[in-house]
C-alpha angles and dihedrals in degrees: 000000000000121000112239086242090051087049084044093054096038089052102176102314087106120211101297137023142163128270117195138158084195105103089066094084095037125098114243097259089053099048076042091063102027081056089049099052094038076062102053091037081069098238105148095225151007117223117194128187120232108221123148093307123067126012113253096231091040085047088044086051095049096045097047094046093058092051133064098201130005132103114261115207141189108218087196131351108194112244083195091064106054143029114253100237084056090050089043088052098049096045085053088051094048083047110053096040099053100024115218097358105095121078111188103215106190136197152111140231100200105046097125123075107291125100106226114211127211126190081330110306121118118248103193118215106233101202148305107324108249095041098040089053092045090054092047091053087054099049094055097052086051080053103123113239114226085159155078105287116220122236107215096044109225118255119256116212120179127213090245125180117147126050104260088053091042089049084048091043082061111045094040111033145040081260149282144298121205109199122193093021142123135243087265083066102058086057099047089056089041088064097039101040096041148226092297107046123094115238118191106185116198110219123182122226136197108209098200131121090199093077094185088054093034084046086052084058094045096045090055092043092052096035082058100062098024086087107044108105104245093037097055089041085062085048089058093049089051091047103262116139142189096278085055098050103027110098120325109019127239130255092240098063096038097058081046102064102028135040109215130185129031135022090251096052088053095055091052094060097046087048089055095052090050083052094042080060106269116141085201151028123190114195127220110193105206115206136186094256099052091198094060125106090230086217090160092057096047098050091055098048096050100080091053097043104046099048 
């Protein structure tokens, strides 16, 4: 039996759902029809990523009108790439139009004091990460309403890792959601964030009997943001070193941050991040071909994941 504070923070999301930065390079009738089956498959919610494709509210939009009941949620919206009187504006449209369906996960890589390019184009940081976060919060609750107001107001998630965010993700928001971290991890929010607030913990998977070919997946996934700044700096809190992130990763890290193999090894590391203290896991199946809607994957979890 479920505590009513554990039902509060769950909220519908149910107790898995599906993270993908997939629906990016698909057209709009093919995210359409991979939403609507993710629905019916009985997964709670669908994350997405927000890279350099579709933007996050167009993609929320798209993703909440092809469904009837699941959570949508932003995993994470950049707060480098918008104002926060557009985002609050956004997140009052999405919630207003779909009531208590849209979760606004915020964040941002680059908020220290570099300038990312992509393709070219300059992406400017905007501050040192807590405060700049905390300052965005409060300027989009100063945000005027010439709208129509939700009600419910939408939830608000940040893309917390170390213990100051975390801390923020608390006090200011409905919770947080770690994303590219281990078990240890979840532990480690639970006690910072508290018994009430909800965490959502993002955890790859490698559906793959075949563990040497499904290892190969996994290796490239975690070489790829082991070395992004923020990323290996949570490494270092949790004891990985740089004999852990340079070059090829190690296998301890690897088996730390993605299950890999059968349908029954991936459960059981979504069931020990619900006991470590997460609401909520949403899965991301990584597959050779990153591009791909791993449509497979998600079928055959499903029945594992949404009992």
């Amino acid at each position: 039996m479920w505590s009513m504070s554990e039902l509060q923070r769950q909220a519908g999301l149910g107790r898995a759902g599906i993270w993908t930065f997939a629906f990016e390079g698909h057209p709009a009738g093919r995210v359409r029809e991979a939403a609507a089956e993710i629905e019916e498959l009985g997964y709670g919610a669908i994350w997405y990523g927000e890279a350099f494709g579709r933007d996050t509210f167009g993609q929320a939009w798209l993703l909440l009108s092809a469904t009837r009941r699941l959570v949508v949620a932003s995993g994470i919206a950049n707060i480098a790439y918008r104002e926060p009187l557009a985002t609050a504006n956004a997140e009052r449209t999405l919630g207003e139009a779909f009531p208590g369906r849209y979760v606004l996960g915020l964040g941002g890589h680059r908020v220290d004091d570099t300038v990312m390019e992509v393709d070219g184009y300059p992406v400017p940081a905007r501050g040192k990460a807590v405060p700049t976060m905390r300052g965005y919060l409060d300027a989009m609750d100063a945000a005027p309403a010439h709208g129509p107001v939700p009600d419910p107001a939408p939830r608000r998630v940040l893309a917390a890792l170390g213990p100051k965010m975390l801390g923020l993700a608390g006090e200011r928001t409905w919770g947080a959601h770690p994303y590219f971290v281990p078990v240890e991890h979840t532990a480690r929010a639970r006690d910072i964030l508290g018994p009430e607030a909800f965490l959502g913990v993002e955890q790859a998977v490698v559906l793959d009997r075949d563990r040497a070919r499904a290892r190969e997946v996994a290796v490239e996934h975690v070489a790829g943001y082991a070395r992004v700044p923020h990323q290996a700096a949570s490494l270092r809190r949790l004891g990985f070193g740089e004999q852990d992130t340079a070059g090829t990763p190690s296998s301890r890290l690897v088996d730390a941050i993605v299950a890999y193999g059968d349908v029954d090894v991936l459960h059981a590391r979504v069931a020990e991040h619900l006991a470590a203290g997460a609401d909520h896991v949403c899965v991301q199946v990584l597959t050779a071909d990153p591009g791909e809607l791993p449509l497979r994957q998600w079928r055959e979890l499903a029945p594992a994941l949404t009992a």
